[in-house]
Phi, psi and omega in degrees: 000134182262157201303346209230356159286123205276152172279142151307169159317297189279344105011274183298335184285284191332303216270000178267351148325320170284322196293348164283354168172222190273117160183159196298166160300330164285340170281307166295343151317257172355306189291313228253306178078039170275140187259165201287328168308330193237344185255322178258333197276014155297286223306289181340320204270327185276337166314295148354284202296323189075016156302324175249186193182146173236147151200176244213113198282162163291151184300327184292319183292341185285314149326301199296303178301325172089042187215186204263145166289182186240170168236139189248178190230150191205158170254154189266164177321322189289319185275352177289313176316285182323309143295341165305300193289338168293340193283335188302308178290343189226050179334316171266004157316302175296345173286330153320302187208085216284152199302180163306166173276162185106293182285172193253156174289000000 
Protein backbone atom coordinates (compact mmCIF):
# COMPACT_ATOMS: atom_id res chain seq x y z
CA UNK A 1 0.00 0.00 0.00
CA UNK A 2 1.32 3.04 -0.80
CA UNK A 3 2.03 6.05 1.61
CA UNK A 4 -0.57 8.12 -0.24
CA UNK A 5 -3.19 5.70 -0.14
CA UNK A 6 -5.98 7.36 1.82
CA UNK A 7 -7.02 5.15 5.16
CA UNK A 8 -10.70 4.23 5.99
CA UNK A 9 -11.34 6.06 9.21
CA UNK A 10 -11.17 2.84 10.80
CA UNK A 11 -8.09 1.76 9.24
CA UNK A 12 -6.42 5.03 10.48
CA UNK A 13 -8.24 4.68 14.70
CA UNK A 14 -6.05 1.02 14.26
CA UNK A 15 -3.02 2.03 13.18
CA UNK A 16 -2.89 4.99 15.51
CA UNK A 17 -3.63 2.58 18.25
CA UNK A 18 -0.86 0.46 17.46
CA UNK A 19 1.63 3.64 17.22
CA UNK A 20 1.10 3.91 21.04
CA UNK A 21 3.39 0.74 21.26
CA UNK A 22 3.38 -2.89 20.92
CA UNK A 23 -0.25 -4.14 21.90
CA UNK A 24 -2.80 -6.95 21.55
CA UNK A 25 -6.20 -7.09 19.57
CA UNK A 26 -8.06 -6.65 22.76
CA UNK A 27 -6.15 -3.43 23.71
CA UNK A 28 -7.50 -2.00 20.71
CA UNK A 29 -10.37 -2.88 21.15
CA UNK A 30 -10.33 -1.25 24.37
CA UNK A 31 -8.75 2.09 22.80
CA UNK A 32 -10.42 2.18 19.97
CA UNK A 33 -14.20 1.28 21.18
CA UNK A 34 -14.25 -0.84 17.90
CA UNK A 35 -16.02 -4.50 18.25
CA UNK A 36 -13.82 -7.69 17.66
CA UNK A 37 -15.99 -7.84 14.41
CA UNK A 38 -14.54 -4.51 12.99
CA UNK A 39 -10.85 -4.85 14.49
CA UNK A 40 -9.10 -8.14 13.09
CA UNK A 41 -10.49 -8.58 9.72
CA UNK A 42 -8.53 -4.74 9.79
CA UNK A 43 -5.71 -5.90 11.82
CA UNK A 44 -5.63 -8.96 8.72
CA UNK A 45 -6.12 -6.04 5.72
CA UNK A 46 -3.18 -3.93 7.17
CA UNK A 47 -0.86 -6.94 7.73
CA UNK A 48 -1.83 -7.92 4.40
CA UNK A 49 -1.17 -4.32 3.42
CA UNK A 50 2.21 -4.31 5.15
CA UNK A 51 1.69 -1.85 7.31
CA UNK A 52 1.61 -3.55 10.31
CA UNK A 53 3.79 -6.85 11.59
CA UNK A 54 2.53 -9.38 14.13
CA UNK A 55 4.04 -11.86 16.60
CA UNK A 56 3.07 -14.00 19.05
CA UNK A 57 4.27 -13.21 22.78
CA UNK A 58 6.01 -16.24 24.35
CA UNK A 59 4.27 -19.28 25.52
CA UNK A 60 5.78 -19.12 29.41
CA UNK A 61 4.79 -15.94 29.74
CA UNK A 62 1.22 -16.77 28.74
CA UNK A 63 1.10 -19.86 31.19
CA UNK A 64 2.77 -17.92 34.05
CA UNK A 65 -0.69 -15.64 33.48
CA UNK A 66 -2.76 -18.31 33.19
CA UNK A 67 -4.26 -17.23 29.40
CA UNK A 68 -4.03 -17.83 25.77
CA UNK A 69 -1.01 -15.95 24.10
CA UNK A 70 -1.74 -12.89 22.76
CA UNK A 71 -0.51 -11.77 19.44
CA UNK A 72 0.98 -8.08 19.15
CA UNK A 73 1.05 -5.72 16.64
CA UNK A 74 3.79 -2.84 15.99
CA UNK A 75 3.64 -0.55 12.80
CA UNK A 76 6.32 -1.36 10.05
CA UNK A 77 8.08 1.94 8.42
CA UNK A 78 5.29 2.01 5.62
CA UNK A 79 2.55 2.14 8.07
CA UNK A 80 4.28 5.06 10.49
CA UNK A 81 4.29 6.99 6.66
CA UNK A 82 0.83 6.25 6.34
CA UNK A 83 -0.27 7.30 9.60
CA UNK A 84 1.47 10.49 9.32
CA UNK A 85 -0.34 11.46 5.78
CA UNK A 86 -3.41 10.05 7.61
CA UNK A 87 -3.47 12.39 10.27
CA UNK A 88 -3.56 15.49 7.45
CA UNK A 89 -7.23 13.75 6.63
CA UNK A 90 -7.78 12.79 9.82
CA UNK A 91 -6.89 15.41 12.39
CA UNK A 92 -8.38 14.45 15.58
CA UNK A 93 -6.95 11.13 15.48
CA UNK A 94 -4.28 12.17 17.75
CA UNK A 95 -6.59 13.45 20.28
CA UNK A 96 -8.27 10.34 20.04
CA UNK A 97 -5.55 8.44 20.96
CA UNK A 98 -2.12 10.31 21.76
CA UNK A 99 1.12 9.11 20.13
CA UNK A 100 3.84 7.90 23.27
CA UNK A 101 5.47 10.33 25.16
CA UNK A 102 8.21 11.40 23.39
CA UNK A 103 7.36 10.90 19.51
CA UNK A 104 5.91 13.84 17.08
CA UNK A 105 2.33 12.53 16.51
Amino acid sequence: MAAETKLSHTAALILQAIHAGSVYGFSIMEMTGLPSGTVYPALRRLERDELIRSHWEQQSIADYEQRPPRKYYKLTRAGKTTLESSHKRYPLLVKLIPSPEGEPA
